[in-house]
C-alpha positions as CSV (number, residue, x, y, z in Angstrom):
1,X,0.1,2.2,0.6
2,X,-2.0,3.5,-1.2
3,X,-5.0,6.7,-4.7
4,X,-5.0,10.1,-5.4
5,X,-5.4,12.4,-8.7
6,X,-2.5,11.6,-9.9
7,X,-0.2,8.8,-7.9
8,X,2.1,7.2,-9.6
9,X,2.9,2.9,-8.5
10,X,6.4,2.1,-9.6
11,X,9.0,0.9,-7.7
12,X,9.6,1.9,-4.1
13,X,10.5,5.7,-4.0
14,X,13.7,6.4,-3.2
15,X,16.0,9.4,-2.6
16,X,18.9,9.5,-4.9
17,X,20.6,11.3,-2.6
18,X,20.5,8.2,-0.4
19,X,22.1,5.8,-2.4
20,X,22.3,3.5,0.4
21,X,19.0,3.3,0.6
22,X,18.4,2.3,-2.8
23,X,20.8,-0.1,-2.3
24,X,19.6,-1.8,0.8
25,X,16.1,-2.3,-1.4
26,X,18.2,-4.4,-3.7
27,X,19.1,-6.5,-1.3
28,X,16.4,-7.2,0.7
29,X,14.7,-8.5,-2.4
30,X,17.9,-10.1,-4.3
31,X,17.4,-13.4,-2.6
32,X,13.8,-13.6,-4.3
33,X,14.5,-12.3,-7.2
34,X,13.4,-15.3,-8.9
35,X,10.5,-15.9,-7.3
36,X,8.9,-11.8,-8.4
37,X,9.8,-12.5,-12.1
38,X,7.9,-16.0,-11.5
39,X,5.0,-13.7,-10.6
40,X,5.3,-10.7,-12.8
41,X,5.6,-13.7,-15.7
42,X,2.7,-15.5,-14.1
43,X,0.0,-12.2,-14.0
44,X,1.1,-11.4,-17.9
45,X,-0.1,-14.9,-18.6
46,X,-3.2,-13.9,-17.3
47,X,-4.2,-11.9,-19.9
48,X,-4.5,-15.0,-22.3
49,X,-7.6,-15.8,-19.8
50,X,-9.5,-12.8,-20.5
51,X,-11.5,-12.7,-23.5
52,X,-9.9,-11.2,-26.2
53,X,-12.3,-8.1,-26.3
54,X,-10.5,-6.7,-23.3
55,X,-7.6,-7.9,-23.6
56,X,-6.3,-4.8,-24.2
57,X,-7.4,-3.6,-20.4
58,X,-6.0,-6.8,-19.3
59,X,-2.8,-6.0,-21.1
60,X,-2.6,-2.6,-19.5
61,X,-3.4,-3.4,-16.1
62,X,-1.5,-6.5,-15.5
63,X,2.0,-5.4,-17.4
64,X,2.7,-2.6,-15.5
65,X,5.7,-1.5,-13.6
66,X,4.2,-2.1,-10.0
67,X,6.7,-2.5,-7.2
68,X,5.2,-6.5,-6.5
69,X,5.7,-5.3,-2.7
70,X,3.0,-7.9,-2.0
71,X,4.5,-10.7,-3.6
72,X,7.9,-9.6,-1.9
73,X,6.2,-9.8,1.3
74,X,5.3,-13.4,0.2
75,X,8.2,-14.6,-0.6
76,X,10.6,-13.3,2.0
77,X,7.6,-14.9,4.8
78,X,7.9,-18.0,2.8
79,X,11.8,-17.6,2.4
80,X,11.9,-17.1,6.5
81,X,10.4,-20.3,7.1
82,X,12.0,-22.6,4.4
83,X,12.0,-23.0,0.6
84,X,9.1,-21.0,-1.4
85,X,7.2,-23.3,-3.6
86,X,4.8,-22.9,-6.8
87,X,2.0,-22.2,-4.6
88,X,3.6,-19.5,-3.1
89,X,3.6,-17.7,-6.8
90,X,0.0,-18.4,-7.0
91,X,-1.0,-17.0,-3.5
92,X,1.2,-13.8,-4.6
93,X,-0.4,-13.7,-8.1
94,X,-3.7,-13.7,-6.6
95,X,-3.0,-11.3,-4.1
96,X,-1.1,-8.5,-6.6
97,X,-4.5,-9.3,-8.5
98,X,-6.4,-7.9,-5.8
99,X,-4.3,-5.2,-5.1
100,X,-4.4,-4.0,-9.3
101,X,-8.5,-4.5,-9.0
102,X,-8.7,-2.1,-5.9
103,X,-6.3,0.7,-7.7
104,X,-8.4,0.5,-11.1
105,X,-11.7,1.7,-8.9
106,X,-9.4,4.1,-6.7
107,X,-8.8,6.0,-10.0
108,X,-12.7,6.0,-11.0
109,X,-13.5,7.1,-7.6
110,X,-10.6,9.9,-7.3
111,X,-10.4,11.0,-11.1
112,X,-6.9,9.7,-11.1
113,X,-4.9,10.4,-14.1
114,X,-1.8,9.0,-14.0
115,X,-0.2,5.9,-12.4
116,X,2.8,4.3,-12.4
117,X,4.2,7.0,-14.9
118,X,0.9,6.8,-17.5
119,X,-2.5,7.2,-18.0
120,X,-4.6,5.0,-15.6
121,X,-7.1,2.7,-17.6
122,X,-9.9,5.0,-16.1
123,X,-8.1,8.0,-18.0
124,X,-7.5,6.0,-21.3
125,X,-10.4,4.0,-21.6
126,X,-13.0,5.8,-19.7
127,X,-14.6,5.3,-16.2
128,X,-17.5,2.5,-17.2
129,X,-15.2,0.1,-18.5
130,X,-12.6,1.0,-15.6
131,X,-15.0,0.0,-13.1
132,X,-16.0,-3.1,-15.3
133,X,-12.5,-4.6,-15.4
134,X,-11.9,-4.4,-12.0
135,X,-14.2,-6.3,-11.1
136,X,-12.9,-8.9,-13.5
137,X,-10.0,-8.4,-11.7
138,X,-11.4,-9.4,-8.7
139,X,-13.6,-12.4,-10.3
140,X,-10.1,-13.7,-11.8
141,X,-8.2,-13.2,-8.4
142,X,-10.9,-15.2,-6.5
143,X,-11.0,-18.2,-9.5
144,X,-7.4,-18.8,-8.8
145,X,-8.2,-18.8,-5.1
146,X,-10.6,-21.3,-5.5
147,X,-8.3,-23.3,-7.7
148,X,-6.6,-24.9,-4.3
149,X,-7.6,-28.0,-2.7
150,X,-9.6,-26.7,0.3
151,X,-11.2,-23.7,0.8
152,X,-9.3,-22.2,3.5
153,X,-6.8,-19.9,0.7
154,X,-10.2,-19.1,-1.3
155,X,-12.1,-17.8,1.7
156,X,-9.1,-15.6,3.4
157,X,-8.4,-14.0,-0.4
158,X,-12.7,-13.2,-0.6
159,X,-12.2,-12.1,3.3
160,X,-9.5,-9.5,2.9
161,X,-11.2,-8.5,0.2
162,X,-14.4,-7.7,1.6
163,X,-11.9,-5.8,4.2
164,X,-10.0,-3.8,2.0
165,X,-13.3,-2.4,-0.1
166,X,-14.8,-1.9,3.3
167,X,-11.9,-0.1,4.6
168,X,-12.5,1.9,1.2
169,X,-16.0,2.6,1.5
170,X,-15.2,4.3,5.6
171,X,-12.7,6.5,4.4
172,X,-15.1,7.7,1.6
173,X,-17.5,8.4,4.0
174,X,-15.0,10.4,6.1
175,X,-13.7,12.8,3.6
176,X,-13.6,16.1,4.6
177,X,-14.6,15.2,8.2
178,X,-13.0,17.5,10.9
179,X,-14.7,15.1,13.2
180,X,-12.2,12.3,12.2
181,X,-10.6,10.6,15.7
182,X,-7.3,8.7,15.0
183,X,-8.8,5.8,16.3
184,X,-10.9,5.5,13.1
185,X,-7.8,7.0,10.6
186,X,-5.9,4.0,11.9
187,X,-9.1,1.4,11.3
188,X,-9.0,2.7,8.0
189,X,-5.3,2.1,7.1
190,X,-5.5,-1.2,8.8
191,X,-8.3,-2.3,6.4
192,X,-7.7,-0.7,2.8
193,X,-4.0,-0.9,3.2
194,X,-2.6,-3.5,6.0
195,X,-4.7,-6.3,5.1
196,X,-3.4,-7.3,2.2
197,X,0.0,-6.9,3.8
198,X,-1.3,-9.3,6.4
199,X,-2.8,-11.7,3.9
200,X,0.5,-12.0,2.1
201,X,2.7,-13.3,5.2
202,X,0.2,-15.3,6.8
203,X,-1.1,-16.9,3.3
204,X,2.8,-17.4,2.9
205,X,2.8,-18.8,6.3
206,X,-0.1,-21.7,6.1
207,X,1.3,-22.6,2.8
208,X,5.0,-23.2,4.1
209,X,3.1,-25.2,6.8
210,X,3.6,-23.4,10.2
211,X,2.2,-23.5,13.5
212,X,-1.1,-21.3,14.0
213,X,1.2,-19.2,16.6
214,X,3.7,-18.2,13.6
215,X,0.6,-17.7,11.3
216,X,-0.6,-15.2,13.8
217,X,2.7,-13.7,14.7
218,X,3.1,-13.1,10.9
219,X,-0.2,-11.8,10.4
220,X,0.3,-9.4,12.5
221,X,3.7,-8.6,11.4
222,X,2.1,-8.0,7.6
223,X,-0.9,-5.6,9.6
224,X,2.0,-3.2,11.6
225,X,4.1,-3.2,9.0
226,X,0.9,-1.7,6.3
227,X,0.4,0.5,8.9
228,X,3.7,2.3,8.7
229,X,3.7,1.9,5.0
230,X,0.5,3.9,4.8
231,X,1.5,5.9,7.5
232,X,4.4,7.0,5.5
233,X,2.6,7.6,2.0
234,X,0.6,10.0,3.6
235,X,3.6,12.2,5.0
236,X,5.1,11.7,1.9
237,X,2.0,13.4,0.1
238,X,1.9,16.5,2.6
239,X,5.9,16.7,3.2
240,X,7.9,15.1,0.4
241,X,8.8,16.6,-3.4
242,X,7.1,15.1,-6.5
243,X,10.9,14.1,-7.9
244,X,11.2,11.7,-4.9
245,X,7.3,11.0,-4.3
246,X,7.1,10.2,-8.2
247,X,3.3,11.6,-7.5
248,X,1.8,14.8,-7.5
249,X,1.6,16.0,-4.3
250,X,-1.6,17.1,-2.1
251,X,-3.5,14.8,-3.8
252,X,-4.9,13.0,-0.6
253,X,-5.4,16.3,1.0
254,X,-7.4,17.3,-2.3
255,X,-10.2,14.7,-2.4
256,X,-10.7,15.6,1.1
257,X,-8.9,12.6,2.9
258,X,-7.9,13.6,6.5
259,X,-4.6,12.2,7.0
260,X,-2.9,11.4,10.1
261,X,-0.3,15.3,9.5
262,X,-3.8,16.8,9.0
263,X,-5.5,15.3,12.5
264,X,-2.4,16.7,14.5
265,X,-2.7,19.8,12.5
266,X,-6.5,19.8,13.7
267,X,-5.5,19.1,17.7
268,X,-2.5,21.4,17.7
269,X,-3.5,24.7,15.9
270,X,-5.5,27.8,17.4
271,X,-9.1,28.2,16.5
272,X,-8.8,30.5,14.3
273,X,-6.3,28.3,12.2
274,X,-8.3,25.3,12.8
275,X,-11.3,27.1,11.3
276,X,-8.9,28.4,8.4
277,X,-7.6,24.6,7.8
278,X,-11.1,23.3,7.6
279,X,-12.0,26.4,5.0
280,X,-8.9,25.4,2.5
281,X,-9.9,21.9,2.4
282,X,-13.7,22.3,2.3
283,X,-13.2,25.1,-0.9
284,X,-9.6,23.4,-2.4
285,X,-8.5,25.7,-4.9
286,X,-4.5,25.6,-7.0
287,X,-2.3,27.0,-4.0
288,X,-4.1,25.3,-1.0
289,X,-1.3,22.9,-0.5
290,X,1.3,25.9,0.1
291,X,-1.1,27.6,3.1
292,X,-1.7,24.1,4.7
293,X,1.9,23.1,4.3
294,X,2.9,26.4,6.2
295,X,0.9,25.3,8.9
296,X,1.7,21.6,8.8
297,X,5.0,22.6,10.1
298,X,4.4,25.9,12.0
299,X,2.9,23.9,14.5
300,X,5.4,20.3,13.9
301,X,2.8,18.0,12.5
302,X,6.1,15.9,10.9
303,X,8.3,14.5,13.9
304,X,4.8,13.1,16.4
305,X,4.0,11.4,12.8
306,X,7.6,10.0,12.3
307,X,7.4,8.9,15.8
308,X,4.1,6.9,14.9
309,X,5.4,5.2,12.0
310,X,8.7,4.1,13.5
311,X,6.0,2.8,16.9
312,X,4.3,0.5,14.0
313,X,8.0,-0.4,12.5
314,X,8.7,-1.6,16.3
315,X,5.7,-3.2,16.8
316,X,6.7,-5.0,13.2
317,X,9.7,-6.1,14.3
318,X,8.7,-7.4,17.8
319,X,6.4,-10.0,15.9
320,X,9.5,-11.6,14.5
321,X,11.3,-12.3,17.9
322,X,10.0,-15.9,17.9
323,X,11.0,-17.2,14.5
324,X,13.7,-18.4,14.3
325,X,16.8,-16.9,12.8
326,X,17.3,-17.0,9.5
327,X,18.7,-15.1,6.3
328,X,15.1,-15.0,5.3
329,X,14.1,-13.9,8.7
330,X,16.9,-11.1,8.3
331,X,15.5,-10.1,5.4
332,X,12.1,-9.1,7.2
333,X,13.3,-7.2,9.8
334,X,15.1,-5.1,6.9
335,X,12.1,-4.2,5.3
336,X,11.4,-2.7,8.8
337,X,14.7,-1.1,8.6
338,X,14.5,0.5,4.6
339,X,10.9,1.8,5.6
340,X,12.6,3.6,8.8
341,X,15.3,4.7,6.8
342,X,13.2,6.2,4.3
343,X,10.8,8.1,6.9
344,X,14.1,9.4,8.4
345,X,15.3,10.7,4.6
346,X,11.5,12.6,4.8
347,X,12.3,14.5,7.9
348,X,16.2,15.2,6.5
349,X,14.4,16.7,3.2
350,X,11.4,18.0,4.7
């Protein structure tokens, strides 16, 4: 990522007029196949472990049709360094956990209505018990964490955690502020959106029993990569159409969040346009999007943050020159590739 008043969470958007695309997805994750219906089988289990008053919540939350792009990142890390093992299902079950608890209390906090094609649990069963569960969700991530032999998986899962709701809380606090430097947009992706990206290949890294090098190499790997996923879901919610997106677009720009399209926006235009920018956004009214859009590209907001997101991809990809090379380590370096593809469909459409 990635909520906004209506974002959808199903599988990764793609173009059907780039049926390679779609088909490059399908083979990055064919070779652990296995090991995502291992999880997705593994988190409906966990509804059993909810008390049977809200087991309808549990039900809901846990059984939807998420893309798993955590786990994936798990088990191709896991798959680059040798064969994935039971563990590795937990650590992505916990993590996926994590992620479902954070996007239950995005769509309290942004009045979401729909994800992943339905209404979110805030929508159906109201904001109090929304707010409730996820932290259930958390409480039942962090049990399982704690369910390993030493404490090392239990404190990085309560760690990232603390990072990601963090991360959450800054960009609260920045929404609608024109005073927003890129230096604290990026902070902000890197905590509410790269961390668990990070967790997920360097958990999958200490669990396959690396060297602290590859652990760090990885992590960091996980972080640029988040970056440029984030990076991305933002252009797509100022520049991409709601058949590709799957989401209502705007949505970002709606609640006031000042995306990285927006900041160049900000340095590039005139005063006057500036001053007219900060005006649609301070009073957002139905139509807003079409004015800012006009703008957006009037003064080439797109290609600088293409640019950035293929700079993160790069700085992705450069983490991986000292594994070793592998099928699984192939496999990594072409979720680098399908995320630059799929940026590079954006500008085509755009």
């Amino acid at each position: 990522m990635l909520a906004a008043e209506s974002k959808v969470v199903a599988a990764p958007s793609i173009d059907p007029l780039n049926s390679e695309v779609a088909c490059s997805w399908k083979q990055i994750v064919e070779p652990v196949e296995p090991f995502l219906e291992a999880v997705h089988a593994r988190l409906a289990k966990q509804v059993e472990d909810f008390d049977p008053a809200i087991g309808p919540y549990a039900e809901y939350a846990l059984n939807g049709n998420g893309k798993h792009l955590r786990p994936a990142l798990v088990a191709l890390t896991a798959n680059a360094l040798g064969e994935l093992n039971d563990s590795h299902v937990t650590v992505a079950m916990i993590i996926e956990m994590v992620h479902l608890a954070t996007l239950v209390h995005d769509d309290v906090m942004d009045e979401g209505q729909i994800r992943r094609g339905r209404p979110t649990l805030a929508a159906h069963w109201g904001n109090e018990i929304a707010v409730l569960f996820g932290d259930c969700l958390f409480a039942q991530a962090l049990k399982h964490a704690a369910s390993f032999p030493t404490p090392e998986i239990c404190r990085a899962v309560a760690m990232a955690t603390n990072t990601v709701c963090s991360g959450e809380i800054l960009q609260t606090q920045h929404r609608r502020n024109f005073e927003l430097s890129r230096g604290e947009y990026f902070r902000v992706l890197e905590m509410k959106t790269a961390e668990l990206f990070a967790l997920s290949c360097e958990l999958a890294a200490h669990l396959s029993g690396t060297s602290p090098a590859e652990r760090a190499a990885l992590r960091q790997f996980g972080l640029a990569f988040g970056i440029a996923y984030q990076l991305y879901d933002d252009c797509i919610d100022l520049f991409g159409s709601e058949t590709t997106a799957g989401k209502s677009l705007g949505t970002d720009l709606a609640k006031g969040k000042l995306t990285l399209p927006v900041l160049l926006l900000r340095e590039r235009a005139s005063a006057s346009d500036r001053a007219r920018v900060e005006s649609l956004v301070q009073n957002w009214q139905e139509g807003a999007l079409v004015q800012v859009g006009a703008l957006l590209s009037h003064y080439d907001t797109l290609a600088p943050s293409v640019e950035s997101i293929h700079h993160y991809l790069e700085k992705a990809r450069q983490m991986l020159r000292g594994l070793r090379e592998s099928h699984g380590r192939a496999c990594l370096l072409s979720l680098t590739k399908y995320l630059a593809r799929q940026t590079d469909a954006l500008v085509i459409c755009a």
